[in-house]
PDBQT receptor file of N, H, CA, C and O in Angstrom, charges set to zero:
ATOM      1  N   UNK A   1       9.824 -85.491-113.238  1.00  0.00    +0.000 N 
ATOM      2  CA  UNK A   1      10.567 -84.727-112.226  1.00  0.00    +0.000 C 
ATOM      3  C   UNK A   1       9.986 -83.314-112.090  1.00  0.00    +0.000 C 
ATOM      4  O   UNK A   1       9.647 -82.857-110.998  1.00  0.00    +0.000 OA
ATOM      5  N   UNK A   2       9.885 -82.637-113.256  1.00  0.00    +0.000 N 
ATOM      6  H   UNK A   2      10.160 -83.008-114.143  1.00  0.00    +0.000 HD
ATOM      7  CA  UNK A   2       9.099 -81.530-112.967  1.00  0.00    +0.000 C 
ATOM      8  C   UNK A   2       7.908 -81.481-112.382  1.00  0.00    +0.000 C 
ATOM      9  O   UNK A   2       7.634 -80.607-111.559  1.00  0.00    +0.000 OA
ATOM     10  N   UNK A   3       7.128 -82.359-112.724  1.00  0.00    +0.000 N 
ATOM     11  H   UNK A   3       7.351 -83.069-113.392  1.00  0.00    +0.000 HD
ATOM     12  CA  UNK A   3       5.586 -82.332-112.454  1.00  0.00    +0.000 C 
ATOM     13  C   UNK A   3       5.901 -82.324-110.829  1.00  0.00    +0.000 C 
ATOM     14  O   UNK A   3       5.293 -81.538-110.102  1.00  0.00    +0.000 OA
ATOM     15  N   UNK A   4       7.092 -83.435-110.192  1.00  0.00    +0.000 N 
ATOM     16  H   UNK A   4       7.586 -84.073-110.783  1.00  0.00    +0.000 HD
ATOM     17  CA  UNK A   4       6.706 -83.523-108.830  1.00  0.00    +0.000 C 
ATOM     18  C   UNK A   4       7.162 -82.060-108.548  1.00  0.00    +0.000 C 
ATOM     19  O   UNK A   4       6.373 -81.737-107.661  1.00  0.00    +0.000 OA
ATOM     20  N   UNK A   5       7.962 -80.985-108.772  1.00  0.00    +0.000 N 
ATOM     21  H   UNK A   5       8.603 -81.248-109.493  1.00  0.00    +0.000 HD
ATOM     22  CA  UNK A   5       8.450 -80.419-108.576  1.00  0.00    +0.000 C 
ATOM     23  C   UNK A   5       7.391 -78.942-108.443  1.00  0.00    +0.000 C 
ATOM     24  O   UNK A   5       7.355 -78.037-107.609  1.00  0.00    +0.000 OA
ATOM     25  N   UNK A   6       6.645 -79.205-109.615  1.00  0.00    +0.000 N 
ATOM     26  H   UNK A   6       6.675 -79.940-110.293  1.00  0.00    +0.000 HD
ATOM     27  CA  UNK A   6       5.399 -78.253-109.875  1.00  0.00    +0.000 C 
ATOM     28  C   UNK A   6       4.419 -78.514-108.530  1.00  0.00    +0.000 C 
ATOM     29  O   UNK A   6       4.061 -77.656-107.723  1.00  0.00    +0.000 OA
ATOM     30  N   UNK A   7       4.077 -80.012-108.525  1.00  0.00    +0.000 N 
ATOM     31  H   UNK A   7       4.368 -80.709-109.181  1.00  0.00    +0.000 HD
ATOM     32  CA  UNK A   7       2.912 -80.264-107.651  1.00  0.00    +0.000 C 
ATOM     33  C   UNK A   7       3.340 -80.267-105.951  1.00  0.00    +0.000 C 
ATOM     34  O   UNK A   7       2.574 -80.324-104.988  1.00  0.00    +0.000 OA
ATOM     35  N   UNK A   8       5.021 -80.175-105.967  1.00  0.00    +0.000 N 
ATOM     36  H   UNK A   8       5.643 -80.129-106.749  1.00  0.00    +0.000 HD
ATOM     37  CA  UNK A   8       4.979 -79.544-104.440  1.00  0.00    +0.000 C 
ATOM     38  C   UNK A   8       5.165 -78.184-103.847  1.00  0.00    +0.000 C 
ATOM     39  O   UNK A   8       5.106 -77.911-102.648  1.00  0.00    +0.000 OA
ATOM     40  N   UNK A   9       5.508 -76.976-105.317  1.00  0.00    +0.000 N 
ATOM     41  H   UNK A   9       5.555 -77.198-106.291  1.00  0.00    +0.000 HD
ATOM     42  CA  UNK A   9       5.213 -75.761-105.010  1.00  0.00    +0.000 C 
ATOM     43  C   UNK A   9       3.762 -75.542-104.532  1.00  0.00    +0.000 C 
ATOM     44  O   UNK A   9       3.382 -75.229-103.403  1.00  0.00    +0.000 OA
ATOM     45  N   UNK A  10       2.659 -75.898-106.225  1.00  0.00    +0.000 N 
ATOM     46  H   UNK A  10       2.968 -76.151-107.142  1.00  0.00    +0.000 HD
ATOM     47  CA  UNK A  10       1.477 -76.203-105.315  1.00  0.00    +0.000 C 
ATOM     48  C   UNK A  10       0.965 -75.986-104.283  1.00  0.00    +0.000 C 
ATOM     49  O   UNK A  10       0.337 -74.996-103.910  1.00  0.00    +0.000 OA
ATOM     50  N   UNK A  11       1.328 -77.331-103.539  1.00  0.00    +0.000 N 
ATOM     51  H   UNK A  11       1.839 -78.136-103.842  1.00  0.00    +0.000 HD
ATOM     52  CA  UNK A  11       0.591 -78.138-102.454  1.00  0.00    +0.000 C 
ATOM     53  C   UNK A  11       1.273 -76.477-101.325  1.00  0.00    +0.000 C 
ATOM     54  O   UNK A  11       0.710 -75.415-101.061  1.00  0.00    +0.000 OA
ATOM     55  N   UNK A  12       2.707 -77.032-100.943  1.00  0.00    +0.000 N 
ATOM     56  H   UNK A  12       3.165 -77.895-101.158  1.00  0.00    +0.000 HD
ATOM     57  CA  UNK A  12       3.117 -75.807-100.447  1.00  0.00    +0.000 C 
ATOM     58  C   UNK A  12       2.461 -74.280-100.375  1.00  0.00    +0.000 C 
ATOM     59  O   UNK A  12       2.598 -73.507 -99.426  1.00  0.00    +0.000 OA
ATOM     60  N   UNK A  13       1.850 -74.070-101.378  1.00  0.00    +0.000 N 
ATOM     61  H   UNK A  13       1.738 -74.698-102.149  1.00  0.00    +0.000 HD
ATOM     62  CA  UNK A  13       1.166 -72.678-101.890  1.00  0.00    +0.000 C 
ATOM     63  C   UNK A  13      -0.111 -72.856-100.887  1.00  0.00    +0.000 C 
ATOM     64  O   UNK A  13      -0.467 -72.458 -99.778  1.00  0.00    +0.000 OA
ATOM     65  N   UNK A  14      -0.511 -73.557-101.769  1.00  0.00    +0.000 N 
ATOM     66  H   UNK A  14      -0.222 -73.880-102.670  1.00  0.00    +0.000 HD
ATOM     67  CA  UNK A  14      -1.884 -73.775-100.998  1.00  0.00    +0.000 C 
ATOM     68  C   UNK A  14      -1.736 -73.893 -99.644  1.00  0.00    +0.000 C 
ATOM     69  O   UNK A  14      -2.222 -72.895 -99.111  1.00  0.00    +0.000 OA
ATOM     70  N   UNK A  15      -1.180 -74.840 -98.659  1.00  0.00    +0.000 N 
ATOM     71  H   UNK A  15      -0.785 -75.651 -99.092  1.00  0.00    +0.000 HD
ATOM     72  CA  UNK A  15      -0.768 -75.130 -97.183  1.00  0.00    +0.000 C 
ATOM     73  C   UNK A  15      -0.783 -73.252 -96.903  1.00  0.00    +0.000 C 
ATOM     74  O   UNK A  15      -1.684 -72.587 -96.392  1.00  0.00    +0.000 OA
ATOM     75  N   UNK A  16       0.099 -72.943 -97.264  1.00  0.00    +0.000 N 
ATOM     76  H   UNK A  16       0.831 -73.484 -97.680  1.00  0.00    +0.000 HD
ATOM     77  CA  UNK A  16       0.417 -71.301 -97.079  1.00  0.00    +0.000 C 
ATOM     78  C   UNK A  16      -1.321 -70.633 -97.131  1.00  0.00    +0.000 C 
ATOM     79  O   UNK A  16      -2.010 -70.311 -96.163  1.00  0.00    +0.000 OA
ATOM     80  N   UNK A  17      -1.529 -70.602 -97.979  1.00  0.00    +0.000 N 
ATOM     81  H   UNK A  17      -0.969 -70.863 -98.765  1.00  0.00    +0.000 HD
ATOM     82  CA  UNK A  17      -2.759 -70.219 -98.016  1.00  0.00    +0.000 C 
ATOM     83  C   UNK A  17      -3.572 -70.495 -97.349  1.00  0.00    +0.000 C 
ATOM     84  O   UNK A  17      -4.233 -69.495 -97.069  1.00  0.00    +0.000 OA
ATOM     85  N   UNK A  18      -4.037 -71.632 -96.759  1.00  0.00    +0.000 N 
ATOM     86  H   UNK A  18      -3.500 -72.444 -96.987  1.00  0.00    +0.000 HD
ATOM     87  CA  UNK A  18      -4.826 -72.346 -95.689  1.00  0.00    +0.000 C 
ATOM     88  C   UNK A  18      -4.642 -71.583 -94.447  1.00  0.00    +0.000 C 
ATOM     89  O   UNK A  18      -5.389 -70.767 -93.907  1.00  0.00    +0.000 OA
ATOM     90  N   UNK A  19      -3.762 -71.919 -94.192  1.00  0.00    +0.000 N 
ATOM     91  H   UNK A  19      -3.155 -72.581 -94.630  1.00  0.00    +0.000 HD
ATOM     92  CA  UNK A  19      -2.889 -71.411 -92.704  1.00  0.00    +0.000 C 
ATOM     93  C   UNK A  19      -3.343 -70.367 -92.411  1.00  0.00    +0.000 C 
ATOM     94  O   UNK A  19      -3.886 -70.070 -91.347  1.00  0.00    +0.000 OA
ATOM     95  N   UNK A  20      -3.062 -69.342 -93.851  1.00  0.00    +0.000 N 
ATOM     96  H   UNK A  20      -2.621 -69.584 -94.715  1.00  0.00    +0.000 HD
ATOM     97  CA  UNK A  20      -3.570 -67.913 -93.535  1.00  0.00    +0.000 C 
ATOM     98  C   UNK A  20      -4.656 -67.357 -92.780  1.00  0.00    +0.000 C 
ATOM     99  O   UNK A  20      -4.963 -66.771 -91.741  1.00  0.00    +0.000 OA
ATOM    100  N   UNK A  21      -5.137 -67.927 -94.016  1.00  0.00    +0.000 N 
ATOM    101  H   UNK A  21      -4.888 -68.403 -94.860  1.00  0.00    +0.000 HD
ATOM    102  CA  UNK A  21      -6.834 -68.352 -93.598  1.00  0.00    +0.000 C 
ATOM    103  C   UNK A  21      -7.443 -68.578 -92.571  1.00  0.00    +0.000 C 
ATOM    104  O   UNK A  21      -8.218 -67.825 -91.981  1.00  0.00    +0.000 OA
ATOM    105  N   UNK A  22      -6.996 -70.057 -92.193  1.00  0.00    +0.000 N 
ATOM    106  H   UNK A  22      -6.367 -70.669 -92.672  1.00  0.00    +0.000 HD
ATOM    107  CA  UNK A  22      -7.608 -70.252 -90.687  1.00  0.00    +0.000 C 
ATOM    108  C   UNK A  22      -6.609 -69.569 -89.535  1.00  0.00    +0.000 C 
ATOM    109  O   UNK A  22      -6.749 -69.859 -88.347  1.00  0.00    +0.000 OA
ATOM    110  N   UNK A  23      -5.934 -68.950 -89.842  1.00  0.00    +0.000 N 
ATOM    111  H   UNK A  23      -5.820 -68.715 -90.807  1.00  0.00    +0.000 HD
ATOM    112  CA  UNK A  23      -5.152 -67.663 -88.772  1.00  0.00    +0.000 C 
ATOM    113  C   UNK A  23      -6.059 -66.616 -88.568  1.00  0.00    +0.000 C 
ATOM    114  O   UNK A  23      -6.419 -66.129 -87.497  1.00  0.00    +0.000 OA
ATOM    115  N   UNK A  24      -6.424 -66.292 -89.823  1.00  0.00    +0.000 N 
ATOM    116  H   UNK A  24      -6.131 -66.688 -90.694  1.00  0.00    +0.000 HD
ATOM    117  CA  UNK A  24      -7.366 -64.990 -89.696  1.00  0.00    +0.000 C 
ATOM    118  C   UNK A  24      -8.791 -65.197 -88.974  1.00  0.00    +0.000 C 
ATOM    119  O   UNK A  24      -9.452 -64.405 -88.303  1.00  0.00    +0.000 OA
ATOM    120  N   UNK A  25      -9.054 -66.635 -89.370  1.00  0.00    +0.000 N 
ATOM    121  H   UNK A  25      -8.516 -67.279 -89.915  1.00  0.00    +0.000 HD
ATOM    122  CA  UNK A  25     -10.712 -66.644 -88.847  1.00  0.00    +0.000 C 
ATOM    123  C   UNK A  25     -10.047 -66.930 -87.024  1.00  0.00    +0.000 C 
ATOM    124  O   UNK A  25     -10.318 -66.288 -86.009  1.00  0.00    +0.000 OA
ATOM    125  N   UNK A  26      -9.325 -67.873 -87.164  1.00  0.00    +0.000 N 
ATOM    126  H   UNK A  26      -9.105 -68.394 -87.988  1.00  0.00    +0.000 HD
ATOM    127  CA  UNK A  26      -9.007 -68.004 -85.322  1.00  0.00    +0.000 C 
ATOM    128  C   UNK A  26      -8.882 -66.463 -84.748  1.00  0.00    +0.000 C 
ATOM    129  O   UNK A  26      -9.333 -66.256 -83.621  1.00  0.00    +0.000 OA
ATOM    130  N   UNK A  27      -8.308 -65.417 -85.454  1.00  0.00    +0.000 N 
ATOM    131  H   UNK A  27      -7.942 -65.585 -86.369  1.00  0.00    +0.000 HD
ATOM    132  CA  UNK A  27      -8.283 -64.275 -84.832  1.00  0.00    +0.000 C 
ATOM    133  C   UNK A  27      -9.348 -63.524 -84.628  1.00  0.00    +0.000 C 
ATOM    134  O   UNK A  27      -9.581 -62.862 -83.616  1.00  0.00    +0.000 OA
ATOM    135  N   UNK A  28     -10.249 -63.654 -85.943  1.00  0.00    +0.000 N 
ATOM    136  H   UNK A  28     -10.059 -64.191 -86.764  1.00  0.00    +0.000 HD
ATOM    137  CA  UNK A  28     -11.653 -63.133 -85.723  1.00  0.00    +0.000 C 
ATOM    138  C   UNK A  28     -12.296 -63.952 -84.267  1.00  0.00    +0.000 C 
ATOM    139  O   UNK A  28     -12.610 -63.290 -83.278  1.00  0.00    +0.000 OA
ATOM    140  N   UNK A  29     -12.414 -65.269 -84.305  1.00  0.00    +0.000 N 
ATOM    141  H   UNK A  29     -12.158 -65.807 -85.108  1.00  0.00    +0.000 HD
ATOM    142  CA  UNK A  29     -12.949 -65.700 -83.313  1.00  0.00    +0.000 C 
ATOM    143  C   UNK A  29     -12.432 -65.013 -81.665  1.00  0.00    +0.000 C 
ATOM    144  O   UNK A  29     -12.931 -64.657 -80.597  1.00  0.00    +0.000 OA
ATOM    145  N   UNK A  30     -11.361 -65.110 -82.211  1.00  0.00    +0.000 N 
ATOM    146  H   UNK A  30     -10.956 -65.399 -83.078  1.00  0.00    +0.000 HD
ATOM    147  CA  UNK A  30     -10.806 -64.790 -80.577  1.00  0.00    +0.000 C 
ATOM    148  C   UNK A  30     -10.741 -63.431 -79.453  1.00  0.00    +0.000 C 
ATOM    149  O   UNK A  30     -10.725 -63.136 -78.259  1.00  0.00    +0.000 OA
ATOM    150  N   UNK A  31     -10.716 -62.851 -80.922  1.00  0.00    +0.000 N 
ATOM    151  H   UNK A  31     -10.729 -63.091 -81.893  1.00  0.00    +0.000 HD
ATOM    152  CA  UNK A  31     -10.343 -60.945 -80.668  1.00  0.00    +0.000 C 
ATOM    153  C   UNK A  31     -11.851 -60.708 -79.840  1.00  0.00    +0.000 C 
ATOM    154  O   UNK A  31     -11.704 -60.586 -78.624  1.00  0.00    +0.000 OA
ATOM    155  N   UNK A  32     -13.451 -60.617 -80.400  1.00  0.00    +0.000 N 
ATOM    156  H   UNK A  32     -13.570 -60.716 -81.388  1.00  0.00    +0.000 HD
ATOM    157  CA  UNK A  32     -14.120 -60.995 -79.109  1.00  0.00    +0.000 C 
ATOM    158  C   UNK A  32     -13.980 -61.061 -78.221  1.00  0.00    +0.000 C 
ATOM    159  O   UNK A  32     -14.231 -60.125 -77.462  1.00  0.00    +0.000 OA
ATOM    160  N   UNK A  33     -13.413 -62.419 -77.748  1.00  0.00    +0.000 N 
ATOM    161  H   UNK A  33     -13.209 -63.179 -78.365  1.00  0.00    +0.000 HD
ATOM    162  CA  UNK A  33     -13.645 -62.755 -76.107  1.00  0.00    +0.000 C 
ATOM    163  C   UNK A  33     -12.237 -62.081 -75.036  1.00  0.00    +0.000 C 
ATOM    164  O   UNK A  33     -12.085 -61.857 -73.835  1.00  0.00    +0.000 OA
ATOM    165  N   UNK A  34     -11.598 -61.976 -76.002  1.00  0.00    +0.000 N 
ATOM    166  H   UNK A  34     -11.722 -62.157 -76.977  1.00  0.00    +0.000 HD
ATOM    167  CA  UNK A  34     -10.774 -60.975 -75.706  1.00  0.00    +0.000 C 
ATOM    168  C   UNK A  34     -10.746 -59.545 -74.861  1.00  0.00    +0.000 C 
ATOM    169  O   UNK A  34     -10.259 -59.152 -73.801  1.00  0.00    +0.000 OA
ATOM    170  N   UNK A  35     -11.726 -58.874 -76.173  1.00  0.00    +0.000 N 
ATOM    171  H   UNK A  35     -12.122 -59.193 -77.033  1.00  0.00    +0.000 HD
ATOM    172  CA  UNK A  35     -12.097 -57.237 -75.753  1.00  0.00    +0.000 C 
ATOM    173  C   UNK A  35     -13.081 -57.272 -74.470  1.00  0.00    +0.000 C 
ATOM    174  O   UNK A  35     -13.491 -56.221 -73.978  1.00  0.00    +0.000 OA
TER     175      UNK A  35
């Protein structure tokens, strides 16, 4: 029970982290064609 409990903060964490991530690069990309 814990372990699942551990491994869906985790996963969750990470997802979070991802997101970030490719938020920031989509913004880099975009801010460009933008200006």
């Amino acid at each position: 029970m814990a372990i699942a409990v551990a491994h869906k903060y985790v996963m969750r964490h990470a997802d979070a982290e991802i997101r970030e991530k490719s938020k920031v690069k989509m913004e880099s990309l975009f801010t460009p064609a933008q200006t």
